[in-house]
N, C-alpha and C positions, 0 to 999 in steps of 0.2 A: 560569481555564482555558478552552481553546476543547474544543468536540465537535466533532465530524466523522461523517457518515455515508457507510462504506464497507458498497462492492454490490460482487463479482465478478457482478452478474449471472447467479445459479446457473437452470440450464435447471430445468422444475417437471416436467418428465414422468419415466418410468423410462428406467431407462439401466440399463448392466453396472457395479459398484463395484470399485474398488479395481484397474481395469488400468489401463494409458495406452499407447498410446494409446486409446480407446474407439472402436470400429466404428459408422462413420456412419450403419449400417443402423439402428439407435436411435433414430437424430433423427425427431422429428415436428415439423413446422412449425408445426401448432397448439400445441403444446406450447411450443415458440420462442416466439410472439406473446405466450400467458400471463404467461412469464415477462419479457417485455420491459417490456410494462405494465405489470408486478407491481412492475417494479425503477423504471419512471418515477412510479409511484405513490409509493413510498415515500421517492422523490427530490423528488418536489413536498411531500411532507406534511415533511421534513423543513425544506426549507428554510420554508415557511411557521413552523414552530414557531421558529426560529431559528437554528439547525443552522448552524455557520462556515462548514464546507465541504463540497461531496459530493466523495464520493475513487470513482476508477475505477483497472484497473489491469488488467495483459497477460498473457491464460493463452491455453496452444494444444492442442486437437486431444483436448478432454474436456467434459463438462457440468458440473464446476467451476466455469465461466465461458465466457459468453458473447460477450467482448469480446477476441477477437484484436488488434483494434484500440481501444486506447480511444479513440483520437483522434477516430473516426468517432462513435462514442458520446461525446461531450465535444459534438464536433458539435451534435446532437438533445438533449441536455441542456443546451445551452446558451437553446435556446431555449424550455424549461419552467421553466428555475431562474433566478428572475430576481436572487436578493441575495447568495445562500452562493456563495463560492470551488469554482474547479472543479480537483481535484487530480488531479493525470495520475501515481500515482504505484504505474507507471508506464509508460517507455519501458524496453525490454530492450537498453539500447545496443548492447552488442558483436554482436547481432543483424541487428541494420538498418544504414539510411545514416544517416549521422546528419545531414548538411545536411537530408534530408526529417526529419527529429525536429525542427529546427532549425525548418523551413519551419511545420510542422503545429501544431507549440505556437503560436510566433506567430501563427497564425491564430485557434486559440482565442482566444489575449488580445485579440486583435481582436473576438472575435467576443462574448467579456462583456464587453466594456467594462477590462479589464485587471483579469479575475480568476482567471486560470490561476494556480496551482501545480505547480510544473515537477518530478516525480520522476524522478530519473535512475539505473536501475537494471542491476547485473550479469543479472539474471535466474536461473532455477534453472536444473537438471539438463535437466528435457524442454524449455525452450526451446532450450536448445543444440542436441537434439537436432532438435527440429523445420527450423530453418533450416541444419544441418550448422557450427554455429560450433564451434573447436576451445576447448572446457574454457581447456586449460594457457595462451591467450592473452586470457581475457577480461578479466582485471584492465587488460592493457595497451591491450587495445582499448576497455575502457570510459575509461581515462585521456585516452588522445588525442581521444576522440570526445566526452568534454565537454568539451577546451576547443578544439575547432575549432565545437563547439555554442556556445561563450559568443563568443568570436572573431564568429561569423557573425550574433548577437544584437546587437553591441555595435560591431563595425566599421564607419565612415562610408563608405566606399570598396570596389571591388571588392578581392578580394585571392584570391591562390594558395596551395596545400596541399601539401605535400609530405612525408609521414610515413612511418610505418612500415606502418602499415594501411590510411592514407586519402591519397587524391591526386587534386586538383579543381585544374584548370587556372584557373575561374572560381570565385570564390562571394559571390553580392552578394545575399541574399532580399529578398523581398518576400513579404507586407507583415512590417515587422517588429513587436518586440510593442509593446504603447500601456507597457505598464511598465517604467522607465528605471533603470537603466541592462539590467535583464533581472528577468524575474518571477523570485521566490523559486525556490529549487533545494534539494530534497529527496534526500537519498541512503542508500542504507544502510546500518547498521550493525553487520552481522553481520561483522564482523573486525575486529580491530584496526586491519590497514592500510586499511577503508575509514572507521575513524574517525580516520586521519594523515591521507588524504587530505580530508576534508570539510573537516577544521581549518587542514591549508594552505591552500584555497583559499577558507575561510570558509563554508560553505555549514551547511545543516541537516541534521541525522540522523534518522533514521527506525527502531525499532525496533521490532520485530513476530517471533510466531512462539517467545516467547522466554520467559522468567520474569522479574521483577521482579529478583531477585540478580544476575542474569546482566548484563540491562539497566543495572541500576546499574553495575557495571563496567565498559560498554562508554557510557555516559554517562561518568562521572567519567575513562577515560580519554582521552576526546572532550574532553572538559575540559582537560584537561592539556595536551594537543597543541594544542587552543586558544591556550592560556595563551603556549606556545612561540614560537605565530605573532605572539605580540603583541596578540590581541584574548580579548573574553570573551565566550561565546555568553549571551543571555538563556533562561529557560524557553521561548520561544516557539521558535526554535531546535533542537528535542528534541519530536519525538513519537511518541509509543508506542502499537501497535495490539493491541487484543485485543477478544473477542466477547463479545455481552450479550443478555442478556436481563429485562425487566422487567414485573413482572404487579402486580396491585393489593398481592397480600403477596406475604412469603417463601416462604409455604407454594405458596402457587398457580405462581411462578414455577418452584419445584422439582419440582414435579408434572408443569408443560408441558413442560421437559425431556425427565424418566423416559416422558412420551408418545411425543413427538414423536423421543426418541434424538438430539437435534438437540446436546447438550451435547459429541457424541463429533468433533463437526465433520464435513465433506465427507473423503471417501477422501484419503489422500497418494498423489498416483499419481506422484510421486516417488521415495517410500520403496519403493512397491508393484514398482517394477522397480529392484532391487538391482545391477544390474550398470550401469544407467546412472549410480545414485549413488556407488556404491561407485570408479568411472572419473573424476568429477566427482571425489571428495574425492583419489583419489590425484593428479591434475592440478594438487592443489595452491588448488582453487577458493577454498576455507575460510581460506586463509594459516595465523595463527600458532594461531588456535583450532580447528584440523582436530578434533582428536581430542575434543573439547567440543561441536561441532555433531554429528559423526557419534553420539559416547554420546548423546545426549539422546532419551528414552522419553517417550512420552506418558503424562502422568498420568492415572489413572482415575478417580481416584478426586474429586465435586466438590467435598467441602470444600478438601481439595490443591490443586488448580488454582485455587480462590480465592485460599488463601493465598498461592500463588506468584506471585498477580498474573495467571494466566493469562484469568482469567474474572472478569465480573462478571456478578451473578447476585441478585435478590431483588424486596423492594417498593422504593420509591423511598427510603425511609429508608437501609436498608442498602445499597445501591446507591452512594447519596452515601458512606456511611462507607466502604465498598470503597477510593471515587477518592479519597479524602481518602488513605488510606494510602500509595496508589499514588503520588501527588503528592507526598507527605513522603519517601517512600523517590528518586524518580527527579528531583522540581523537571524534571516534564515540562510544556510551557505546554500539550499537545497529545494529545487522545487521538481516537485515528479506530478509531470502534466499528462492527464486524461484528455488528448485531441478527443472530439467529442463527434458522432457517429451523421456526418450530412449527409453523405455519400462516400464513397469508399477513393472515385478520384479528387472531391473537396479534401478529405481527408489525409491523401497524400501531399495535394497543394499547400495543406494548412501545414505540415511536416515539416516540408520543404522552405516555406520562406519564415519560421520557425528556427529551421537550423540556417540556414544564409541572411538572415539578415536580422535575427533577434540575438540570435546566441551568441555569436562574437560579439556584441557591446555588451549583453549580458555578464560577459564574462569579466567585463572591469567594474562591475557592481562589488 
């Protein structure tokens, strides 16, 4: 199995919880720098220990995250992380342009040596909101927008667009990426129809935010629709995120938790404004599992959340047995772990016996 080390880049100062949007009056710039550091630290120590990838990814207009753009932050990480994979995952397609999504990846892969990881994402509730994209079209605008994105990656020649959402008289980028025929493409799997669409057009699925059951089902019928297209996806193909933590034991691990509150994760300031989610789900965002994304409660309780796969959580022993289950149930090759915010030196600690003493056993899973 591979690791992955995912940062939203969360801000370290205070802030107001649980609104969105969050009033800029907040922000402190020294507070910004801490946390930028904080998150390139933890991106250099990780790939020193081995770490596959560091995963970046697009939130707006909260201390959630730092990175409205990750691409700018892909950027600046490009040049501190010189071995692990850089995972953009991701871009909020039906958002932006996507020739600039187009342009900005292939710069990355230019600019590692061809180790971008290309995420190609619907986006939630408040990105819609932030940039005025309408809900009820984003399925269809993310369809056409990755494949005038793969088109613009893979075309020799200039060539024209003419669609429903997008219309470019020209489109010839430069530079394109160093990875042939186009770097790996990551997408999500929170519906059924975006695990039809990955499997038609072959791509890999992402799954995050979710329980193990649930993830099984939306793996196995990734699989199937696979199967339909005529190919097979490997484990590597499938990856599933969820957040960790690790201390020398059990005990100590559950304790920096019950300190730190840090188990309960960052605010959903999604959920937090009900009338933007509630607008998203009737528009149809969710497709055929509407009513299975909107039911879903946060569990409280830690041992729960273990077991549903939500969390890993202990000394490195149990840790390993955690992925080990996790793996048996989903035959994920891929898991891109959110160390989860105790303190800034727990969280290097957690990193560290993480990469020495989880991930090379990990790695014969």
């Amino acid at each position: 199995m591979k690791a992955t080390l995912f940062s939203r880049v969360p801000y370290m100062g205070p802030a107001p919880g649980g609104v969105w949007p969050v009033p800029p009056a907040a922000f402190s710039p020294e507070a910004a720098e801490q946390s930028m550091d904080a998150a390139f630290e933890q991106f250099q120590l990780a790939d020193e220990l081995g770490f596959d990838w560091i995963t970046l990814a697009e939130h707006h207009y909260a201390p959630l995250s730092l990175t409205p753009n990750p691409m700018v932050m892909a950027g600046a990480v490009s040049q501190r992380v010189r071995r692990a994979k850089i995972a953009l995952l991701g871009a909020n397609l039906p958002s932006l342009n996507p020739v600039r999504v187009a342009e900005e990846f292939a710069m990355v892969d230019v600019l590692t040596g061809g180790r971008l990881v290309a995420g190609m994402l619907r986006g939630t509730a408040t990105e819609y909101v932030t940039y005025g994209t309408n809900p009820a079209e984003s399925r269809e605008r993310f369809e056409e927008a990755l494949q005038l994105i793969l088109r613009a990656w893979t075309e020799p020649q200039p060539f024209g667009w003419l669609g429903r959402f997008y219309e470019y008289r020209t489109v010839a980028i430069w530079p394109r990426p160093i990875q042939q025929p186009h770097p790996p493409i990551f997408m999500s799997g929170s519906s059924p129809e975006s695990g039809e669409l990955a499997a038609r057009h072959r791509l890999h699925l992402g799954l995050a935010f979710t329980t193990v059951p649930l993830a099984r089902e939306a793996a196995r019928y990734y699989r199937e629709q696979a199967a339909v297209a005529g190919w097979e996806p490997t484990p590597d193909h499938l990856l599933y995120r969820l957040p960790v933590h690790v201390a020398d034991t059990d005990e100590q691990a559950i304790e920096d938790l019950r300190v730190s509150g840090a188990a309960a994760g960052p605010a959903s300031y999604t959920a937090s404004n009900r009338a933007v989610g509630e607008a998203v789900a009737r528009a149809g965002y969710y497709g055929r599992d509407a009513a299975t994304q909107r039911g879903r409660t946060q569990v409280r309780d830690l041992k729960e959340r273990v077991e549903l796969g939500q969390l890993l959580v202990g000394g490195p022993e149990t840790v390993l047995a955690q992925i080990r289950a996790i793996r048996g149930e989903l035959d994920a090759g891929i898991l891109d772990l959110n160390f989860l915010p105790v303190s800034r030196d727990k969280i290097l600690r957690s990193i560290e016996l993480f990469g020495t003493k989880v991930l090379p056993r990990m790695r014969e899973l």
